[in-house]
Backbone bond lengths (Angstrom), bond angles and torsions (degrees), N, CA, C in turn:
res aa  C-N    CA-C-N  psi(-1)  N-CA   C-N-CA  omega(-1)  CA-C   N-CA-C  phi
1 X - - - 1.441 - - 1.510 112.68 -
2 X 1.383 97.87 -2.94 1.963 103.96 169.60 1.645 122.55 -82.58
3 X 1.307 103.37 128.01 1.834 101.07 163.56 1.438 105.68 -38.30
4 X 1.236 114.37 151.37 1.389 133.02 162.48 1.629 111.42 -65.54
5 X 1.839 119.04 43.33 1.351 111.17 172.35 1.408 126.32 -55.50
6 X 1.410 147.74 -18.43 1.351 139.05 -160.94 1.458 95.19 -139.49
7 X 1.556 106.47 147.17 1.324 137.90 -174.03 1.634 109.68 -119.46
8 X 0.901 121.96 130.00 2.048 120.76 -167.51 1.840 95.17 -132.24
9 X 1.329 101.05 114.92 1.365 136.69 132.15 1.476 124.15 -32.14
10 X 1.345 130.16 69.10 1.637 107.75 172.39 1.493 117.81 -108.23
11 X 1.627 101.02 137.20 1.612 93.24 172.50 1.457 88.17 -119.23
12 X 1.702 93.75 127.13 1.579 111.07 177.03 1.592 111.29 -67.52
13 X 0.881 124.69 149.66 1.596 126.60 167.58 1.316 106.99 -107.14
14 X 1.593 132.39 -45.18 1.440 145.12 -111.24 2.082 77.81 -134.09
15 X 1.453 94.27 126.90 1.786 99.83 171.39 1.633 105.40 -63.48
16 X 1.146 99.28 131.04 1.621 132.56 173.77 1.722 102.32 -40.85
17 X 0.716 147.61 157.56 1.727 154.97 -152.30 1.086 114.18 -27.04
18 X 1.984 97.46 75.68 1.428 100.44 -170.09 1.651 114.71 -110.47
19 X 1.272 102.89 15.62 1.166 121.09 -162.91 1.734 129.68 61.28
20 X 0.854 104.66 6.68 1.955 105.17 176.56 1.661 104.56 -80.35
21 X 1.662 126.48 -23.33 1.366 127.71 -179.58 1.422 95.76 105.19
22 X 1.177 137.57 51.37 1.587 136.02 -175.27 1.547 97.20 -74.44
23 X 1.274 111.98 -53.44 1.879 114.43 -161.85 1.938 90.90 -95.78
24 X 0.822 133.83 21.76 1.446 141.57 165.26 1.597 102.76 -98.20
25 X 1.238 108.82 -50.88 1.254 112.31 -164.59 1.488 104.92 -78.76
26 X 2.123 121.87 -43.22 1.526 124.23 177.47 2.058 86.07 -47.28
27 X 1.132 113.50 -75.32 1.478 106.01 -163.18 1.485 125.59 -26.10
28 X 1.572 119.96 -56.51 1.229 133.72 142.61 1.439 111.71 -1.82
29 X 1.439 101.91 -72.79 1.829 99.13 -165.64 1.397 107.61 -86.29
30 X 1.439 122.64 -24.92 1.498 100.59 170.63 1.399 115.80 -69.15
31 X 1.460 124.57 -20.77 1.144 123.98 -176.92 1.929 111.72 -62.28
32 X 1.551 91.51 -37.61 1.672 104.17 -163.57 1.518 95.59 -71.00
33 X 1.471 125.79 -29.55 1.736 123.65 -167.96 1.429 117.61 -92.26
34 X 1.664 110.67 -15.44 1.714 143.80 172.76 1.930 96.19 -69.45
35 X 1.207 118.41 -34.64 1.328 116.40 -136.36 2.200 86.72 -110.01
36 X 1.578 87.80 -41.21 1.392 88.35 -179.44 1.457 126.98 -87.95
37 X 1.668 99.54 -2.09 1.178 122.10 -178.10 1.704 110.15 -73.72
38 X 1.432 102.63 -48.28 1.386 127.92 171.92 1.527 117.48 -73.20
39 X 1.188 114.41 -20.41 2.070 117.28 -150.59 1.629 93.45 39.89
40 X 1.406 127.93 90.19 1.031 126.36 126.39 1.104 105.65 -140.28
41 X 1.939 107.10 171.14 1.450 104.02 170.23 1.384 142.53 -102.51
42 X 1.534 125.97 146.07 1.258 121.19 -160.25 2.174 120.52 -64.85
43 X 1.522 117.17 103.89 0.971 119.50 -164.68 1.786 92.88 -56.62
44 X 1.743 93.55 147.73 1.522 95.29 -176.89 1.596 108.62 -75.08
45 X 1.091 117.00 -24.55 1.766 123.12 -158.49 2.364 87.39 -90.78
46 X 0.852 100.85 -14.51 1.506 83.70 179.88 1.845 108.13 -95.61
47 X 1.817 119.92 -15.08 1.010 112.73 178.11 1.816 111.03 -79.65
48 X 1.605 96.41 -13.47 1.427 101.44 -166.89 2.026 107.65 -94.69
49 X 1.371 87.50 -14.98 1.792 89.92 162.04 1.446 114.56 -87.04
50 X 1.130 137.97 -5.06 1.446 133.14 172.80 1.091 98.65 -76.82
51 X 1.989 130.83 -37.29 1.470 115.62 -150.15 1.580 108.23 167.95
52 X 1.177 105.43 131.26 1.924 103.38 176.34 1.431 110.48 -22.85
53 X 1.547 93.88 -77.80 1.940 125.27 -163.30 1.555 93.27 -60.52
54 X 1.175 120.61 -37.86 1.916 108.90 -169.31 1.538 96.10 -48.69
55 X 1.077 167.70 -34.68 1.385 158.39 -146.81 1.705 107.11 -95.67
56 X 1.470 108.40 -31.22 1.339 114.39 -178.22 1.596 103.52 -83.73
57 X 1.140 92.63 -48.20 1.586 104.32 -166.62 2.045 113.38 -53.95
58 X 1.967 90.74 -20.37 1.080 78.15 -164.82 1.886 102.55 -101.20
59 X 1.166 109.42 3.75 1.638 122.98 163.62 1.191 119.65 -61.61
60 X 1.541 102.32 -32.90 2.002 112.87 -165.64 1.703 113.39 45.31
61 X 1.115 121.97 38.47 1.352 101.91 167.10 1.929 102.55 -150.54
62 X 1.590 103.36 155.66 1.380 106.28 -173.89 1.706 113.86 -51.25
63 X 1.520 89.51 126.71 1.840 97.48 -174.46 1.373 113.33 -133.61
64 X 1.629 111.55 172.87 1.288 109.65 168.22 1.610 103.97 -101.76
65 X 1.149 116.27 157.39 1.903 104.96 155.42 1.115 95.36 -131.90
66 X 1.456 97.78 168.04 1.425 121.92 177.24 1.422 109.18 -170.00
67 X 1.717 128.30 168.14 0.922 116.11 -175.56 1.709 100.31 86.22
68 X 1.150 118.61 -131.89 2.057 120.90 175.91 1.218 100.78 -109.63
69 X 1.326 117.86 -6.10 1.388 104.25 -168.63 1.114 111.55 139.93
70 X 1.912 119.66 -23.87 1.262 128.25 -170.25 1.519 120.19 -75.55
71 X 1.402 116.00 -32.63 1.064 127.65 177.64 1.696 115.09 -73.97
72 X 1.306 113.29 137.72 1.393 113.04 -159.44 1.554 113.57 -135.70
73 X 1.429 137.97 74.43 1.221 134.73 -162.62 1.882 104.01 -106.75
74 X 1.302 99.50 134.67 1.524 97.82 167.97 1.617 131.33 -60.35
75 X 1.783 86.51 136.76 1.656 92.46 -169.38 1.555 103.25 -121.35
76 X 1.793 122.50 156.93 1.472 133.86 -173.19 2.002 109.23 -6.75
77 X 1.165 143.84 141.29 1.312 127.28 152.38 1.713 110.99 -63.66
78 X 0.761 124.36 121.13 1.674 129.74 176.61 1.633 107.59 -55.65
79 X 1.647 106.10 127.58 1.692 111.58 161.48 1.627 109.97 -53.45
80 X 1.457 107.59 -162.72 1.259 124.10 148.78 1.286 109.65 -77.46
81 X 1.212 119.08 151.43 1.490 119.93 171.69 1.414 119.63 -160.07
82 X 1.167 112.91 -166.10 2.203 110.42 175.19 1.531 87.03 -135.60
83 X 1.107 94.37 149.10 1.475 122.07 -175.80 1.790 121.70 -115.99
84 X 0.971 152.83 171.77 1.359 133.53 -170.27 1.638 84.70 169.17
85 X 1.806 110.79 115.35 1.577 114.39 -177.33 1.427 92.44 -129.11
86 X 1.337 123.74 128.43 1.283 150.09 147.32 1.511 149.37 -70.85
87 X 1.433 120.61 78.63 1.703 105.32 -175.34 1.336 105.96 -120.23
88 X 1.644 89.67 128.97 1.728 101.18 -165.04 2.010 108.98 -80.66
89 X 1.232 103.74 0.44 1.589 111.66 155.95 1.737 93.26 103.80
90 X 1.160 117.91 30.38 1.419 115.32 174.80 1.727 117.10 -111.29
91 X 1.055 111.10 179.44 1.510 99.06 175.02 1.348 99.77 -145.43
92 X 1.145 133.69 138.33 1.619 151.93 -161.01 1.576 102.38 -124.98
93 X 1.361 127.78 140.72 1.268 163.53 -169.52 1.612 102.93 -94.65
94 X 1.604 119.99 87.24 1.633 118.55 -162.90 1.622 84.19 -60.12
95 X 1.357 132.24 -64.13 1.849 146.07 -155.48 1.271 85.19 -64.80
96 X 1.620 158.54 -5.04 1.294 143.27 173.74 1.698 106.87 -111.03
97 X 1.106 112.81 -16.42 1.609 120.13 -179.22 1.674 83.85 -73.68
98 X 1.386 130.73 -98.19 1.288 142.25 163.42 1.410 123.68 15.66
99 X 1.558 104.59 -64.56 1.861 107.60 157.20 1.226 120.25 -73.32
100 X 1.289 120.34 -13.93 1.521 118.75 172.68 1.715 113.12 -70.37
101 X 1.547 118.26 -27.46 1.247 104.68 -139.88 1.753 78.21 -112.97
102 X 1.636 98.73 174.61 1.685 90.44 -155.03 2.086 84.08 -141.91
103 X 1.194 111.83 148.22 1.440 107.14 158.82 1.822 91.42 118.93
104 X 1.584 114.33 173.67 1.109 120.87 146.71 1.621 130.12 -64.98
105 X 1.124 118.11 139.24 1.494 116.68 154.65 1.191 135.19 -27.19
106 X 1.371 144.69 157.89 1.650 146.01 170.39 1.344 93.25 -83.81
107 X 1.645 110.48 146.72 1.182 127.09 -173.45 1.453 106.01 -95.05
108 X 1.119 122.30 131.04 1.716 122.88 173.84 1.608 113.69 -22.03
109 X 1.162 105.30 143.08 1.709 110.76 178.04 1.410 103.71 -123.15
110 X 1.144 103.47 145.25 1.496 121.59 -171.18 1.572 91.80 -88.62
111 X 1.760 110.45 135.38 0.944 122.28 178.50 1.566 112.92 -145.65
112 X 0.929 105.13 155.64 2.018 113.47 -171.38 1.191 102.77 -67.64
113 X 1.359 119.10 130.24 2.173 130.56 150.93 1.393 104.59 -5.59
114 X 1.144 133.52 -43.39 1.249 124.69 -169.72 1.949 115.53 -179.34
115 X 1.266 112.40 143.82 1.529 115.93 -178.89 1.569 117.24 -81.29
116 X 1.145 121.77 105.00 1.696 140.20 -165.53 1.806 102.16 -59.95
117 X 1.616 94.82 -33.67 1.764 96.64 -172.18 1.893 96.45 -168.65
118 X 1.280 81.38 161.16 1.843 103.17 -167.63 1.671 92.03 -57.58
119 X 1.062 112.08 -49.09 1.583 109.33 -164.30 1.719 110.63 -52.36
120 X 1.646 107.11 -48.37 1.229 117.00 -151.84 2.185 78.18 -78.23
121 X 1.242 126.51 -66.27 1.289 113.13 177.42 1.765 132.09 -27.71
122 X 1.162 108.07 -51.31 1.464 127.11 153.45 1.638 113.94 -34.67
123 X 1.656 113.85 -65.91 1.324 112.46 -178.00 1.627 121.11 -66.37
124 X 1.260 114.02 -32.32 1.375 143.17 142.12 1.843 104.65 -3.50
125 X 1.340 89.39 -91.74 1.553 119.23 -166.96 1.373 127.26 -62.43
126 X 1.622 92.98 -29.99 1.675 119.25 165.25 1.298 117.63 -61.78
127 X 1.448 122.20 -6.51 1.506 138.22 -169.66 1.477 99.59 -84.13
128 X 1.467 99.06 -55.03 1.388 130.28 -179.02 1.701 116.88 -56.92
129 X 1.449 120.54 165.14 1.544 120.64 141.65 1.449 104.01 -158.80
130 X 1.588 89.68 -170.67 1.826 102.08 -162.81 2.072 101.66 -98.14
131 X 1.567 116.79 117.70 1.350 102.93 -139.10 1.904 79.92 -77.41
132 X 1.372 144.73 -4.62 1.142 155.58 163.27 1.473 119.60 -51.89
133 X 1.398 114.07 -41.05 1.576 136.87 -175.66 1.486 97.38 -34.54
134 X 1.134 126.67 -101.20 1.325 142.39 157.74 1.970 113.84 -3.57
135 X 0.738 139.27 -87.37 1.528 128.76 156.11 0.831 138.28 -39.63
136 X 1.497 127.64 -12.00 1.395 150.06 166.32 1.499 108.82 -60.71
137 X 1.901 97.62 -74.18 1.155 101.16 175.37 1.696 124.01 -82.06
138 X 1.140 124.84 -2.03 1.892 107.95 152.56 1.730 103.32 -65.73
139 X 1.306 125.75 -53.59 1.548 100.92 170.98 1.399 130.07 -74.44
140 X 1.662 126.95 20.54 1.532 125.53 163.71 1.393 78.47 -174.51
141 X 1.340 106.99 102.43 1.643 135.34 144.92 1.944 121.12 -45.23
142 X 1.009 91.52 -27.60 1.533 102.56 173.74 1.380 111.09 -66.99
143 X 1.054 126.47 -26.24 1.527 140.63 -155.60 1.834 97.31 -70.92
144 X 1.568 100.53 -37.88 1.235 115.70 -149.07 1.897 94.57 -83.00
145 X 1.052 124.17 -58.16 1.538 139.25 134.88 1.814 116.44 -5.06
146 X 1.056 90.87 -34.71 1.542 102.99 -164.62 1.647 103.61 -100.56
147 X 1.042 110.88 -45.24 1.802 123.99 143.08 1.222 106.18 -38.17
148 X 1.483 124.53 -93.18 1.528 123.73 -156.12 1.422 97.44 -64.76
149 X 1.476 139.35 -8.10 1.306 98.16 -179.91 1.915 112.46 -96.71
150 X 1.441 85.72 -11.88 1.782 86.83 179.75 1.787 86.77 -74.18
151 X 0.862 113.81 -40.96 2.101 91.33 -161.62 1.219 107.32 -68.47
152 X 1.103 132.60 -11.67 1.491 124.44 163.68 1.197 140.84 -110.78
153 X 1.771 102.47 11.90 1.510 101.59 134.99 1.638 143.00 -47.43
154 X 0.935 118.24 167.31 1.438 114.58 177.38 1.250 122.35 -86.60
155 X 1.802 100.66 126.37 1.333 106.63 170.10 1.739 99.47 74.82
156 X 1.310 111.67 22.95 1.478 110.49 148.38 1.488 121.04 -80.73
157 X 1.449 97.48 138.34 1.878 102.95 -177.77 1.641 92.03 -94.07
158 X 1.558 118.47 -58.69 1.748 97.94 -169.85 1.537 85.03 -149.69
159 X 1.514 91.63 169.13 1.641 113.50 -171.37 1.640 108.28 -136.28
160 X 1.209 122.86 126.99 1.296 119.74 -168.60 1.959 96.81 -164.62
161 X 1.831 91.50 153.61 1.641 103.44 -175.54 1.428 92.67 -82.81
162 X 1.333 121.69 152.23 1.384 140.99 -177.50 1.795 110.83 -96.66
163 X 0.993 113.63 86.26 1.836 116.77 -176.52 1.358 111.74 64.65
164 X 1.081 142.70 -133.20 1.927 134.30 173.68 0.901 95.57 -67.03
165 X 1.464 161.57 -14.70 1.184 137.74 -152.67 1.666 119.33 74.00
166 X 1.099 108.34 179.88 1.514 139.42 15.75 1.346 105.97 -103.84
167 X 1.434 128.42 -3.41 1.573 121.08 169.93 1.707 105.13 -51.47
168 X 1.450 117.48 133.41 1.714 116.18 144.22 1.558 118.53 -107.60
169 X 1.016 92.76 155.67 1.316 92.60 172.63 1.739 124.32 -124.68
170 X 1.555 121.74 168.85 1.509 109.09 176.92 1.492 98.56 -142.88
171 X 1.325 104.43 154.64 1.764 121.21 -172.47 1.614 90.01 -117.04
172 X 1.580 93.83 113.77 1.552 116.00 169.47 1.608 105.28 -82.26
173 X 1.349 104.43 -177.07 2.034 117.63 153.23 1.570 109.34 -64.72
174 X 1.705 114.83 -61.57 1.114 109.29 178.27 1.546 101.83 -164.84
175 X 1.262 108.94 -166.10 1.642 115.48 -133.18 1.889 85.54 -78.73
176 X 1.226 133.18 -57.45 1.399 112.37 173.03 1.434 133.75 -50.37
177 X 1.125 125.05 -12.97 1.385 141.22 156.23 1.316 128.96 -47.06
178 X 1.853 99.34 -51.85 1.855 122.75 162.64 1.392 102.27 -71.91
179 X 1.332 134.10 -32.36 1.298 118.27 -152.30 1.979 92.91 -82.04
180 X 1.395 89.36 -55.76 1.727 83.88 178.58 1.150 124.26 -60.82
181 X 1.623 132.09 -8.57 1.395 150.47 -153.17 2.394 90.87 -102.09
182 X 1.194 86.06 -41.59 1.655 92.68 -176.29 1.356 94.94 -67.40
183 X 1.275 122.73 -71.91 1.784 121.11 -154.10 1.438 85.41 -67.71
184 X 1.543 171.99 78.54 0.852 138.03 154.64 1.874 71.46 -144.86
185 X 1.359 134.33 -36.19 1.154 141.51 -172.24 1.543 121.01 -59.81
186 X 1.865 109.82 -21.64 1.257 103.60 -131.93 1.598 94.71 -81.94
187 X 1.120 133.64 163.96 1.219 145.46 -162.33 1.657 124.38 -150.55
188 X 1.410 144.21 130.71 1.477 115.15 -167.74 1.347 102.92 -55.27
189 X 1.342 115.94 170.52 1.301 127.41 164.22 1.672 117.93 64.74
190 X 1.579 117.37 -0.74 1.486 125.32 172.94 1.153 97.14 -93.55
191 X 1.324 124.56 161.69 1.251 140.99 176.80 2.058 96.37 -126.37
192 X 1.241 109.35 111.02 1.426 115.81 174.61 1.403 123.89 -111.65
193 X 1.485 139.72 130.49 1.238 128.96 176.45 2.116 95.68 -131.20
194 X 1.322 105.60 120.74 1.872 97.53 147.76 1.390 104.98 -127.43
195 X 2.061 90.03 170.32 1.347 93.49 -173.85 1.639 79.13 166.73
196 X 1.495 110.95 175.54 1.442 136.12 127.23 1.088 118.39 6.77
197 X 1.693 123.51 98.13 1.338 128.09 148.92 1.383 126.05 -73.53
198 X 1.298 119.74 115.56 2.144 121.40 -160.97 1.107 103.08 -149.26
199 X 0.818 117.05 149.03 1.228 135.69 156.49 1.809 114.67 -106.57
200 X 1.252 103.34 133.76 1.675 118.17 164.91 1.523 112.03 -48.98
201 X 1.200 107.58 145.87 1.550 111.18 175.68 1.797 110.69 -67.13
202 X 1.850 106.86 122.80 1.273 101.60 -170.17 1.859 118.56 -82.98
203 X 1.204 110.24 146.66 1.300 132.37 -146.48 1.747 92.83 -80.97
204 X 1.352 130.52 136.11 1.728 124.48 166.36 1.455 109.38 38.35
């Protein structure tokens, strides 16, 4: 019911449908600067028509979802850690990963209040996988490449695809670990970022 007062500038950093929630998350913040711009508050059913992840994205803090995205249950508080994100420059079909992949889902895993240290999170997660991983990469083989080359960097704890893909990602010790773990990755046509695993300060 607002004029169209504000106009937004974005310079993307993060590859375009790379699966980490990049344009989930831009939505997020225009929503949060729309809302504070106005003092009103952001209706939940309009963050969840922009986009699954917009609802998480716009909590900022470690969660579970379920449901499309709407449902929002608390997940581990995150250590410090190093981070290391990978896109091998492809783009994957989330509604074609989905018909590709065959079986029931993984059943929730019980996990601790919160991760004390990168290592113990890592061993954690290693229990775990992405039930997408696998269908991802029969439709982009690269994916798989993009895996083995983050896990055998140095001083990687685990390597895993990030939602459909095609971003992966890897959990270092700490943020110089990713940073040297990225430039050592880079490859034509990859798109590499390390650094700092953080989270934004969470909102209410």
């Amino acid at each position: 019911g607002r004029a169209p007062e504000a106009a937004f500038r974005l310079v993307k950093t993060l590859p375009v449908a790379s699966g980490i929630g990049g344009g989930s998350a831009d939505a997020a913040a225009a929503l949060r600067l729309l809302a504070a711009r106005w003092n009103v508050a952001i209706p939940p059913d309009l963050a969840l028509a922009l986009g699954a992840d917009v609802p998480v994205c716009l909590a900022r803090r470690p969660a579970r979802m379920s449901g499309i995205g709407e449902i929002l249950a608390p997940a581990p508080d995150l250590p410090e850690f190093g981070l290391v994100l990978v896109n091998p420059g492809v783009a994957v079909s989330t509604p074609a990963i989905f018909r590709a992949r065959a079986g029931e889902f993984s059943p929730q895993a019980d996990l601790p209040p919160a991760w004390p240290t990168a290592g113990r999170m890592a061993a954690d997660l290693a229990r775990l996988g992405n039930d997408l991983q696998a269908p991802a990469i029969a439709l982009a083989p690269v994916i798989a490449d993009v895996l083995a080359a983050i896990a055998a960097a140095e001083s990687c704890l685990l390597a895993r695809m990030s939602g459909s893909g095609a971003t992966c990602f890897g959990l270092f010790p700490d943020a110089d670990a990713a940073r040297r773990a990225a430039a050592g990755l880079a490859r034509d046509g990859w798109w590499c970022w390390g650094g700092a695993g953080q989270m934004a300060p969470a909102q209410g």
